[in-house]
C-alpha positions in Angstrom: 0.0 0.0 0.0 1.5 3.5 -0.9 2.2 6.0 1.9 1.6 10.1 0.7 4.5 12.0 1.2 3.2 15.8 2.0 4.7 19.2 2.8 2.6 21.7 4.3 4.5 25.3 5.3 3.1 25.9 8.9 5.0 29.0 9.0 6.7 31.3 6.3 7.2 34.2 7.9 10.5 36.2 9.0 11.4 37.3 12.3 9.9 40.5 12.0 5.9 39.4 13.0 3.2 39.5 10.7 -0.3 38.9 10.5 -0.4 36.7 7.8 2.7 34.8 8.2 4.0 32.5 11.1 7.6 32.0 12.0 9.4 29.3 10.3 8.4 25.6 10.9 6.8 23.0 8.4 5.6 19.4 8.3 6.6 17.0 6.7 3.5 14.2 6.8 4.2 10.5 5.9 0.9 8.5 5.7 -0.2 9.3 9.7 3.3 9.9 10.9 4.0 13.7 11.5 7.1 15.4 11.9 7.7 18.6 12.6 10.5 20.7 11.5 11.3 23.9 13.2 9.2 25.6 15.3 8.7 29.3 14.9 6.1 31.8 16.0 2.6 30.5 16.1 4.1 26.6 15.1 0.9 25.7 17.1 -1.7 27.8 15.5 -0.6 26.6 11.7 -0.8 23.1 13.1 -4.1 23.4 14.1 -5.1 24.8 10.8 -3.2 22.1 9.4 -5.1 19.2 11.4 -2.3 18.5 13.8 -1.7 18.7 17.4 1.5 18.8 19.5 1.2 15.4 20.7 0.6 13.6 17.0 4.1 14.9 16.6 6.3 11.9 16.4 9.0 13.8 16.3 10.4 17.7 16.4 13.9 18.2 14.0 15.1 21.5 14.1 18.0 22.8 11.7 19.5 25.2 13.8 18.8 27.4 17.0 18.2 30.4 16.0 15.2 32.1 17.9 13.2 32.6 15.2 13.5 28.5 14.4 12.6 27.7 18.1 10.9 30.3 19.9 7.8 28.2 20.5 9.3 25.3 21.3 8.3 25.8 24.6 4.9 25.7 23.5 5.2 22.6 21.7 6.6 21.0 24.7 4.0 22.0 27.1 1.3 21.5 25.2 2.0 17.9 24.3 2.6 17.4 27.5 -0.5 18.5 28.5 -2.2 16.5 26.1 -1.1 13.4 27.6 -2.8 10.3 29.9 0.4 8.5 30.3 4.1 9.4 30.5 5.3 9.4 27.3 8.6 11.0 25.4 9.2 13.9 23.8 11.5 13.2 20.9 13.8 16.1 20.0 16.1 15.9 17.2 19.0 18.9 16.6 22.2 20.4 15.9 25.1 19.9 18.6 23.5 22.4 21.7 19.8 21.0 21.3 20.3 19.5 24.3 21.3 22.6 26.1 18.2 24.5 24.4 15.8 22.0 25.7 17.6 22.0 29.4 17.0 25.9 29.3 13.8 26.1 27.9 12.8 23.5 30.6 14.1 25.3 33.2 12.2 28.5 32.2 9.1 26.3 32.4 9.7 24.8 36.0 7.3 26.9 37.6 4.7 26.2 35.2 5.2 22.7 35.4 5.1 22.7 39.1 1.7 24.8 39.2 0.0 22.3 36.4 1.0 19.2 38.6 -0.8 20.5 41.7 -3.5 21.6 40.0 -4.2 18.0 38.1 -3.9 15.1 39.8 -3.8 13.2 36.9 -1.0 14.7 35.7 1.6 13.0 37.4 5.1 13.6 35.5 7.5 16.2 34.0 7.4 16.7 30.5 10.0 13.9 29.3 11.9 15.5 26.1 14.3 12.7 25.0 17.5 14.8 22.8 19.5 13.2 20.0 22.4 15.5 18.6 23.5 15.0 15.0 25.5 16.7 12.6 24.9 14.2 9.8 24.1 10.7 9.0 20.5 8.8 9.8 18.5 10.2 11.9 15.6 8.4 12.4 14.6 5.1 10.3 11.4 3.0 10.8 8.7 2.0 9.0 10.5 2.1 5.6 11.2 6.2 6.4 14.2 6.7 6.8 15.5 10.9 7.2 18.8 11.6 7.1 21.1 14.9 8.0 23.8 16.4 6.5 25.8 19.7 7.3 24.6 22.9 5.6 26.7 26.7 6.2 24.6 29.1 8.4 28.3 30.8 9.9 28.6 32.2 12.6 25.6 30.0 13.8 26.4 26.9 13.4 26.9 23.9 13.7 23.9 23.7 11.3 21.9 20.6 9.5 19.2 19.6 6.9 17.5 17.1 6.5 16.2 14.7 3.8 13.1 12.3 4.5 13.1 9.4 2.0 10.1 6.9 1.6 9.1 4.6 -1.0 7.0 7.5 -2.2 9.4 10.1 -3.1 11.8 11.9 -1.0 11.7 15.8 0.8 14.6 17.9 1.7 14.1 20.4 4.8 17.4 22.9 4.1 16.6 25.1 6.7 18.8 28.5 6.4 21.6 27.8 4.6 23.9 29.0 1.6 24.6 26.7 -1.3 27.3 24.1 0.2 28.5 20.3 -0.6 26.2 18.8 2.3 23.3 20.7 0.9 23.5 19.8 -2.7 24.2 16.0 -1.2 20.8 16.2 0.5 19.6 17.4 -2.3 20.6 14.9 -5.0 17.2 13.5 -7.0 15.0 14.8 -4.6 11.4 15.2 -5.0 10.7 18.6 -3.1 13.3 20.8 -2.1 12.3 23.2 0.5 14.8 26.5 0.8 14.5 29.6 2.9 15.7 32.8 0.6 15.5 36.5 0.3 15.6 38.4 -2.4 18.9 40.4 -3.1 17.9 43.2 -4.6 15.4 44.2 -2.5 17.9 43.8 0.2 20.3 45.5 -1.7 18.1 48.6 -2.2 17.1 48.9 1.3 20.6 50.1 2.5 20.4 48.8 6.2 23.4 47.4 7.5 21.7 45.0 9.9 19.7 43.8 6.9 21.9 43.3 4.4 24.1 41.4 6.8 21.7 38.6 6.1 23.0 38.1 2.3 25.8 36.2 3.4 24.7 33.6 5.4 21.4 32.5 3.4 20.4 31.6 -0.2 18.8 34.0 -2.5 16.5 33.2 -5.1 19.1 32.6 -7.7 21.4 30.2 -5.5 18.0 28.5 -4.6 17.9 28.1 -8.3 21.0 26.9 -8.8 21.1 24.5 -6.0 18.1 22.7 -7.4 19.2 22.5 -11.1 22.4 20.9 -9.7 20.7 18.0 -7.6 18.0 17.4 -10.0 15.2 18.2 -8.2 11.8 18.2 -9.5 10.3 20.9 -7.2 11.3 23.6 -5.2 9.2 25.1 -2.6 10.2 29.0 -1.7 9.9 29.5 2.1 10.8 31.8 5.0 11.2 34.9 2.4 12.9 38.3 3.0 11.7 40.5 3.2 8.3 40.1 3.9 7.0 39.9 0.3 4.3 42.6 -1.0 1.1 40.5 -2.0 0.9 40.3 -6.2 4.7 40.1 -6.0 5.4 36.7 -6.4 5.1 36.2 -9.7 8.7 38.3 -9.2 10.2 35.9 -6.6 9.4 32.8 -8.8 11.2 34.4 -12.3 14.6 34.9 -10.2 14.6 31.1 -9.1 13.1 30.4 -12.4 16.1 31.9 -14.3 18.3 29.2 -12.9 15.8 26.5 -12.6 13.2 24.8 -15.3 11.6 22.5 -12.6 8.2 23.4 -11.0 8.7 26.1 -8.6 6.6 26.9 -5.8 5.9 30.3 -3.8 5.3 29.5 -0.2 2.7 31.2 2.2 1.3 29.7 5.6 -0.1 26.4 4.9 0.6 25.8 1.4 0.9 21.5 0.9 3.0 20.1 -1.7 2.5 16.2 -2.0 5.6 14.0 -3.3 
């Protein structure tokens, strides 16, 4: 029996808040198996929308720790927690200093945690988050899924991953922010859907804001997006996380930069958009 291989963009937004757009996060969907990656502002909202609550996650994969990638991690925690009848694990997958995230973010909810235990009675454990570290290699593989992580180049944050989720169905890369690299295009390779944050250089370019334009070198613009998928062979690639915010009727734009590199379907990414494998 064949297993659909989906992408839905639970959040596509920038750190800068928006109405419209949630921070970054997406899922990646595998017959009834969820996985979430990333989890930005308002992961939980988008979920919801999407059909999905914390505790059908099976597991959370983040590419990096930036706080725009894992500000509501906390929320995804606690709320699966709270969602349970019987201890059960949280399973956290990250970069080298996940673990440390998770000890911090648990610390910052102690109090809460303490108050929700004497209020329930039936609530009779801490939030169990179980943290596996990689920097590349498998990941997780059950089931006939298998996803796999390779290094991508995010510097100074870093270390940094992607990841690729392969099924008999077809196969997703999660890049994450990242420019083009040799782990990325190795991911990449004969993929199905290739997901990429990327801004847009020359509207960076025009804006003339130091503290913006420091963000050309250390993520992929449209073009290297482009290029990045021509090179592996994709068939599609999905445009996520853009900066700056786009202007609505303006993607048509965003899609012809990529598209000058790239001859595969391309995709222009808001809040909930599903691509299927």
């Amino acid at each position: 029996m064949q297993v659909a291989l989906s992408v839905t963009l639970l959040g596509t937004g920038t750190p800068l808040p928006d109405p419209n757009r949630a921070g970054p996060a997406t899922l990646v969907r595998a017959g009834s198996r969820n996985f979430l990656f990333d989890a930005g502002r308002g992961v939980l909202m988008r979920a919801a929308a999407a059909g999905v609550n914390a505790s059908q996650f099976e597991a959370i994969l983040l590419t990096h720790l930036h706080s725009d990638h894992t500000t509501d991690l906390n929320d995804v925690i606690t709320t699966s927690w709270t969602r349970q009848f019987a201890p059960a694990e949280i399973q956290v997958y990250g970069p080298p200093g996940t673990a440390l995230l998770v000890e911090r973010t648990l610390t910052m909810l102690a109090q809460d945690i303490e108050w929700r235990r004497t209020h329930h009675a039936d609530l009779g454990w801490d939030p169990a988050v179980e943290v596996s570290e990689t920097a590349e290699g498998t990941v997780i593989e059950s089931g006939g899924l298998r996803i796999g992580a390779a290094p991508t180049e995010h510097r100074p944050v870093h270390p940094t991953v992607g990841y690729r989720i392969q099924t008999a169905e077809g196969s997703v890369v999660i890049a994450g922010d990242t420019k083009p690299c040799e782990g990325l295009d190795r991911l990449c390779a004969g993929a199905d859907i290739y997901v990429q944050t990327v801004i847009r250089r020359d509207q960076v370019e025009a804006l003339q804001i130091p503290r913006l334009k420091d963000i050309l070198d250390y993520h992929s613009d449209l073009e290297d997006a482009g290029r990045t998928a021509t090179r592996a062979g994709v068939r599609t690639l999905v445009l996520t996380h853009q900066a700056p915010l786009p202007i609505p009727g303006t993607e048509d734009e965003w899609v012809s930069q990529a598209a000058a590199h790239f001859d595969g379907e391309i995709v222009f990414g808001d809040d909930l958009t599903t691509v299927v494998a």
